[in-house]
Phi, psi and omega in degrees: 000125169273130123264090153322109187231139181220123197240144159185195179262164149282133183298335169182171180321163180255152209235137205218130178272161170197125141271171207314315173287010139120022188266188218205123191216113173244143179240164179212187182223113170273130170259142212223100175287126162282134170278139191317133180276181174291316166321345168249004171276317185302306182308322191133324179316122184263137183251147176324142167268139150265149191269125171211133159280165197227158169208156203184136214235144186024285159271324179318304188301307216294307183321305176280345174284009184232255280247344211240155165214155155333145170089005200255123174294142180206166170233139193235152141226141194207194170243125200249157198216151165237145177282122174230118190215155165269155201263136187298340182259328196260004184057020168238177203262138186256169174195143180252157174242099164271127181228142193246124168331090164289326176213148164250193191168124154239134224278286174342108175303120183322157183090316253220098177277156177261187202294310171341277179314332134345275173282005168110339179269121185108206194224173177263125169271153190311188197259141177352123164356115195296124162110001184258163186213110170286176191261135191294132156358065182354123184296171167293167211251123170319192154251140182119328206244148179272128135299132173250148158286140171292356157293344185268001192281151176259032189209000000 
């Protein structure tokens, strides 16, 4: 069984489709951050994102097209097909990851823009579904106690 699980933001808005048999396809693009090795961390470096297209098919596809905007984090699992195609300006042969959704999740907390969306760029989508439950408020850090971010973990 292949499956594929991704948690990252969206790269822009998500885009809805109708094919020729009439079915309903919205696709997005997730940028997905690797963690950094020590050699970039030591430099400074932020290491490259991979990119995966998502395609999420009729009411799953209709859901993110109402509920998703650039910048919102989600976590998708699917099924993933890579593409082998030649490329139109350079004549040499290229490759895709296309992945189509079996569930979404989105991540972002109502209420809550993602950074993108943030700075002002995209637009806002309405508020969450019936039935998502954002994730509650981190408690406040006793005294006595550092917070740390799980980014700051060396593991």
């Amino acid at each position: 069984m292949e499956r594929l699980e991704i948690i990252g933001n969206l790269t822009a808005d998500p885009e809805m489709r109708t094919t020729q048999s009439g079915s309903t396809v919205c696709s997005f693009t997730v940028a997905v951050n690797q963690p950094p090795t020590k050699a970039q961390r030591d430099s400074g470096q932020q290491p490259p994102a991979k990119f995966f297209r998502v395609s999420a098919w009729e009411t799953l596809g209709d859901n993110c097209q109402k509920y998703l905007a650039k910048g919102r984090k989600v976590f998708v699992a699917g099924t993933i097909r890579a593409n082998a195609y030649m490329g139109s300006q350079d004549n040499k042969p290229h490759a895709s990851l296309e992945m189509t959704a079996q569930s979404v999740e989105f991540l972002t907390p109502r209420g809550e823009q993602g950074d993108a969306l943030a700075s002002g760029q995209g637009t806002v989508a309405p508020a969450a579904p019936a039935g998502y439950a954002a994730p509650q408020a981190a408690p406040a850090v006793p005294s006595g106690f550092t917070a740390v971010e799980t980014d700051d973990l060396p593991f």
